[in-house]
C-alpha positions as CSV (number, residue, x, y, z in Angstrom):
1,X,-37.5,-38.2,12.1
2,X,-36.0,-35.6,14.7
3,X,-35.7,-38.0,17.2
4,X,-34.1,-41.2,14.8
5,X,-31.3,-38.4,13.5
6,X,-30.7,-37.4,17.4
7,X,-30.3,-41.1,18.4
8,X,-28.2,-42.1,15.5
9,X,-25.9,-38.6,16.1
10,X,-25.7,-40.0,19.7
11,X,-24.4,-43.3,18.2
12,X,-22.0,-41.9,16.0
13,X,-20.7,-40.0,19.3
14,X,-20.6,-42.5,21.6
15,X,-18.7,-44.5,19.2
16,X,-16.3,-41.8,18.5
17,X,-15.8,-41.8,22.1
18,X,-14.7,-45.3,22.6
19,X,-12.3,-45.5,20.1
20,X,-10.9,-42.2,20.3
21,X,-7.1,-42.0,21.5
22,X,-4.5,-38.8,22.1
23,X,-5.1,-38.3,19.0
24,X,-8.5,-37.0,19.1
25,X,-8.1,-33.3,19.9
26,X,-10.7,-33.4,22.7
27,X,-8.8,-36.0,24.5
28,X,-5.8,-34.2,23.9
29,X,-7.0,-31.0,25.2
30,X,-9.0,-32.4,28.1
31,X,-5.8,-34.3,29.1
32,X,-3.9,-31.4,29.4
33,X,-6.6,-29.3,30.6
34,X,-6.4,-32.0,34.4
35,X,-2.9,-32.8,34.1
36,X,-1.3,-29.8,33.6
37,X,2.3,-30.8,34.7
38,X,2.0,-33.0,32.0
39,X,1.2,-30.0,29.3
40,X,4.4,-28.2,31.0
41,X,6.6,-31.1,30.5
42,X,5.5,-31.5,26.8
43,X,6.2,-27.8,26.3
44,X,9.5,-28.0,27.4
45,X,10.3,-31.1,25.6
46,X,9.4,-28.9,22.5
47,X,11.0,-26.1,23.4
48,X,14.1,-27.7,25.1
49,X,14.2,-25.1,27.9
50,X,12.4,-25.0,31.5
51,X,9.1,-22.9,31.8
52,X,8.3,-21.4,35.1
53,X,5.2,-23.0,35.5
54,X,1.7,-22.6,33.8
55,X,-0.3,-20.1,35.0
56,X,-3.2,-21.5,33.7
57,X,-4.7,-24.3,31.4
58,X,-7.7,-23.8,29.0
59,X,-9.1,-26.5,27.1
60,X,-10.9,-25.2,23.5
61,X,-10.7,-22.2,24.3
62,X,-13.0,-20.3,21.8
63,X,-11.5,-16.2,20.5
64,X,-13.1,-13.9,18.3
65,X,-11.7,-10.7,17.1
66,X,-15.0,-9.1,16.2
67,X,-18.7,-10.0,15.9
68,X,-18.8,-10.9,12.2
69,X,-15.1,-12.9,12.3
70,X,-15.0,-16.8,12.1
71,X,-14.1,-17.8,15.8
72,X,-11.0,-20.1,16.8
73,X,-11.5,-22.9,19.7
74,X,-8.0,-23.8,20.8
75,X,-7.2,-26.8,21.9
76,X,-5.1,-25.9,24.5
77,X,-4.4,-22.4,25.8
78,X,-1.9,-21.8,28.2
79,X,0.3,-19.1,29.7
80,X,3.2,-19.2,31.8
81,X,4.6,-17.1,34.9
82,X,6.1,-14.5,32.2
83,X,2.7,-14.4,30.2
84,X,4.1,-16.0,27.1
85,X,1.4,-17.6,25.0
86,X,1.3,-21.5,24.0
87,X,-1.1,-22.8,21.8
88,X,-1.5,-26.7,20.9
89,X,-3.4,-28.6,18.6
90,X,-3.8,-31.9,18.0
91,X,-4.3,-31.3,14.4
92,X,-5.3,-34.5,12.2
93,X,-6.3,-32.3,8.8
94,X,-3.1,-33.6,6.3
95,X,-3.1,-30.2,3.6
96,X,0.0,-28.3,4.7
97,X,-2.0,-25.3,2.8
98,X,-4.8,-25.8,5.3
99,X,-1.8,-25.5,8.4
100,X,-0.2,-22.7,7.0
101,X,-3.4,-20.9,7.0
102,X,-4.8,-21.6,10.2
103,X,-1.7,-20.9,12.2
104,X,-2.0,-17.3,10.3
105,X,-5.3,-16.7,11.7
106,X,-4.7,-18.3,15.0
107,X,-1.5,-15.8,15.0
108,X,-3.9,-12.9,14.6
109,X,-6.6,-13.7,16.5
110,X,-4.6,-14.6,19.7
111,X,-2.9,-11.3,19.2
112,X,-6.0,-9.4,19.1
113,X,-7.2,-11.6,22.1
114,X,-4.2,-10.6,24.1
115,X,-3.5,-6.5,23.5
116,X,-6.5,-4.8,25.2
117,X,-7.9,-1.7,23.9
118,X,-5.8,1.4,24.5
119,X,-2.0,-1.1,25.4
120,X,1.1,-0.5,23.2
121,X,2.1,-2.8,20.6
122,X,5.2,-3.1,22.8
123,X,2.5,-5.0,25.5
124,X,2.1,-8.0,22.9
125,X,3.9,-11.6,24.7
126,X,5.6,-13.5,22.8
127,X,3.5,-16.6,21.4
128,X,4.4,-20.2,20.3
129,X,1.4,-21.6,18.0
130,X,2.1,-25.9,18.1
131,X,0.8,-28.2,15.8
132,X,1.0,-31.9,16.5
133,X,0.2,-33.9,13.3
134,X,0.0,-37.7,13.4
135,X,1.1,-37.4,9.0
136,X,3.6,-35.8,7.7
137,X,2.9,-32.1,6.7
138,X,5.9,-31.7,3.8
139,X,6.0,-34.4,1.8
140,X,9.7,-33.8,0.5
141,X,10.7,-33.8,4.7
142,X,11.1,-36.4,6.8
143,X,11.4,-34.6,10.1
144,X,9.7,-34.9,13.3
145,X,9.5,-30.9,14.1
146,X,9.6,-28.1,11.8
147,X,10.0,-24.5,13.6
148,X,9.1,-21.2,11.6
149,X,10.0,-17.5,12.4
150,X,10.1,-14.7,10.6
151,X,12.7,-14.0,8.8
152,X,14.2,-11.6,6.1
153,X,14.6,-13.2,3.0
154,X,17.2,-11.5,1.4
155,X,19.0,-12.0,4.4
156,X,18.4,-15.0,6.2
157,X,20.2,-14.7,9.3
158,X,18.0,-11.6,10.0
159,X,15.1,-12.3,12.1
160,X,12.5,-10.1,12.9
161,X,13.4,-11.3,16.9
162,X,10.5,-8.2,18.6
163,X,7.9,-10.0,16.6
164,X,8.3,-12.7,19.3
165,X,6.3,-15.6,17.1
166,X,6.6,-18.7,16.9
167,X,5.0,-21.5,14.5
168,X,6.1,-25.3,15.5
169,X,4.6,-28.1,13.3
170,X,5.4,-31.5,15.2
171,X,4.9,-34.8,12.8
172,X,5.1,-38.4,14.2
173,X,5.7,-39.6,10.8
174,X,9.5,-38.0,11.0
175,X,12.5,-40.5,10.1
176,X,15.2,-37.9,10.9
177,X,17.7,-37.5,14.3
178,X,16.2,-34.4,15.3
179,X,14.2,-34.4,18.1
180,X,15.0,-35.4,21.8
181,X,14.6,-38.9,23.0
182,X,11.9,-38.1,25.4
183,X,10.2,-36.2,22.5
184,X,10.6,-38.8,20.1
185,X,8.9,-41.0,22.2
186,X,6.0,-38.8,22.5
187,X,5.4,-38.5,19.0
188,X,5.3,-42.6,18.6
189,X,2.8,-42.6,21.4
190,X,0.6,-40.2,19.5
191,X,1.4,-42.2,16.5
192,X,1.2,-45.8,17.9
193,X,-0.7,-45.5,21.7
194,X,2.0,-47.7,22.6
195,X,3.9,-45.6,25.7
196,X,7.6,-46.3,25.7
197,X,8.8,-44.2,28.8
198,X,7.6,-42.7,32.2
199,X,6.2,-39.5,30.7
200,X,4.3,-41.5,28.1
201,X,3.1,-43.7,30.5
202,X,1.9,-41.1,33.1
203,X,0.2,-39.7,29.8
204,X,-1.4,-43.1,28.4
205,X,-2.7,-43.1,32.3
206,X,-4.5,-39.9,32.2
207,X,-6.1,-40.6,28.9
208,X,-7.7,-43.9,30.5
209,X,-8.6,-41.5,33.5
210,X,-10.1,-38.6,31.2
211,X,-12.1,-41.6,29.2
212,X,-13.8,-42.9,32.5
213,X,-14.5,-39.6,33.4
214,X,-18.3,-39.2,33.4
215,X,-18.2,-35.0,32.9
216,X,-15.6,-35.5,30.0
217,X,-17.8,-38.2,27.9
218,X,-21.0,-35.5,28.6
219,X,-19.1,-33.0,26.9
220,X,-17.4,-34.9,24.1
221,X,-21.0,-36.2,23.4
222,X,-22.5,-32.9,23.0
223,X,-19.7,-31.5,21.5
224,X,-19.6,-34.0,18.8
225,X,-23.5,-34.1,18.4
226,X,-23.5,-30.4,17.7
227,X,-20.9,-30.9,14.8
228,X,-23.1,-33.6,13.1
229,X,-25.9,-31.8,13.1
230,X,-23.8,-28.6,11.9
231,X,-23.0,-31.0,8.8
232,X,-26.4,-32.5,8.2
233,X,-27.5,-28.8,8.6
234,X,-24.8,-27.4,6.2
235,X,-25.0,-30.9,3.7
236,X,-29.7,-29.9,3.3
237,X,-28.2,-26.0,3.1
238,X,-25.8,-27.8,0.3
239,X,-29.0,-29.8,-1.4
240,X,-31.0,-26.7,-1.9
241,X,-28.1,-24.5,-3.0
242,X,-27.4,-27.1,-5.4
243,X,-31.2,-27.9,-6.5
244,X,-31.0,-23.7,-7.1
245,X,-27.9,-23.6,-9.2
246,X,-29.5,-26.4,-11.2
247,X,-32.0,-25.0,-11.7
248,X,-30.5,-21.7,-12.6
249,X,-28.3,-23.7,-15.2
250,X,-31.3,-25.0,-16.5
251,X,-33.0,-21.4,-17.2
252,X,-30.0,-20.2,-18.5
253,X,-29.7,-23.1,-20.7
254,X,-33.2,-22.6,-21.9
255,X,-32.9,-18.8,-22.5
256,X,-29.4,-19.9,-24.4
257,X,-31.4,-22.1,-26.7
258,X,-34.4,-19.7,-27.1
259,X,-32.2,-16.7,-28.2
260,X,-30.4,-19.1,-30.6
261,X,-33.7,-20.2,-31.9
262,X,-34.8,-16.1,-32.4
263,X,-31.6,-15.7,-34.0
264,X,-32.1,-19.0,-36.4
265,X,-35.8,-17.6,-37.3
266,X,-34.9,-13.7,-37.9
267,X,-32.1,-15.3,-40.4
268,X,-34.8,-17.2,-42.1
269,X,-37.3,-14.5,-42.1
270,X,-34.4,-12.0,-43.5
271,X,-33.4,-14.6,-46.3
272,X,-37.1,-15.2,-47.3
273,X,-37.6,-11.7,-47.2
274,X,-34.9,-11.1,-50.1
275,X,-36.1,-14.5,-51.7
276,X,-39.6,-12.2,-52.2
277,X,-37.9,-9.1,-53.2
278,X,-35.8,-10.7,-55.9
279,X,-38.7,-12.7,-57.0
């Protein structure tokens, strides 16, 4: 049985695999993690400004604040030359709830990951958590980026400007005239695959490069093997917690109707009682 769910996981992988485009946040980040002048460029399209350089690129890289925390793997981690932080996903989950949240945590975690033990708040870089979404993550919006800070509410040209964050949330699904060109045709190539310009092109090349790459498909495959049997694992924990409830329910239920049933026949017993005594 082990062996028939380990072949059809593989299956389910390697087909994953083959059709899996830009999109796919292993492509993605495995993309950026050999081209990384193309993860520069994209950055700077974003941020419309020159970076100087990236010191290094990390695909999923994986952070944990403490033991006992849920752990983040990032799609792609990079720094630059001044140690500012840039964090992109390739995120394909469509509740604007669920974004909201993550970049929160993310927020916090790659803060904890980046002030050492005993460094001044002061030491904290600033940080630019992306999200590229092939949907559109406000439904009342139409546009193609969406940049969040923080700022005062009763006075909203005050910005809390040492807290250095920043949240981005990119949408290919935007209809509005506010994005570059070269970034607007970024976002159709996530959307469509269909590359439009040089950059796009250099990029639709690497993906075909990071898909023939023997290493890459390894790690995809075992990646995405692990995950499917986390969820077969999680849906037989699910089954029994379900079969436990039930049957909980079910005892509870009983109990319910026994104590009804004692209440029913200590009424009866009281009324025949007085039936005798007035007799």
């Amino acid at each position: 049985m082990d062996d028939n769910n380990k072949a059809a996981r593989e299956a389910i992988a390697r087909k994953k695999w083959e059709e899996s485009t830009i999109q796919n946040n292993f492509v993605f980040g495995k993309t950026m993690e050999m081209y990384p002048n193309l993860c520069q460029i994209l950055i700077e399209y974003i941020l419309k400004t020159k970076i100087e350089g990236i010191t290094y690129p990390e695909r999923e890289k994986t952070l944990e604040n403490r033991i006992d925390s849920r752990g983040v793997r990032l799609d792609v981690y990079v720094k630059d030359k001044d140690e500012n932080v840039f964090d992109l996903e390739m995120q394909v989950s469509s509740s604007s709830d669920n974004l909201a949240k993550r970049m929160r945590y993310y927020q916090g975690v790659i803060d904890g990951d980046n002030l050492k033990r005993g460094e001044h708040y002061d030491s904290l870089k600033p940080v630019y958590i992306i999200f590229i979404c092939p949907f559109a993550p406000f439904k009342d919006f139409k546009r193609h980026i969406y940049t969040f800070q923080e700022r005062c509410m009763e006075e909203p040209s005050l910005l809390l400007l040492g807290s250095a964050t920043n949240k981005i949330i990119l949408s290919t699904k935007g209809t509005e005239d506010d994005v570059s060109p070269e970034l607007k045709n970024f976002l159709d190539y996530v959307e469509t695959g269909i590359a439009n310009d040089d950059y796009t092109k250099e990029m639709d090349n690497a993906v075909e490069v990071v898909k023939t790459n023997e290493k890459a498909r390894l790690d995809f495959m075992g990646y995405e093997m692990d995950l499917l049997a986390r969820e077969i694992i999680g849906e037989k924990r699910g089954e029994k917690r379900g079969e436990k409830r039930g049957r909980e329910e079910m005892r509870k239920e009983m109990n319910s109707i026994i104590s009804q049933k004692d209440a029913e026949i200590m009424a009866l017993k009281k009324q025949i009682a007085m039936m005798s005594t007035n007799a």
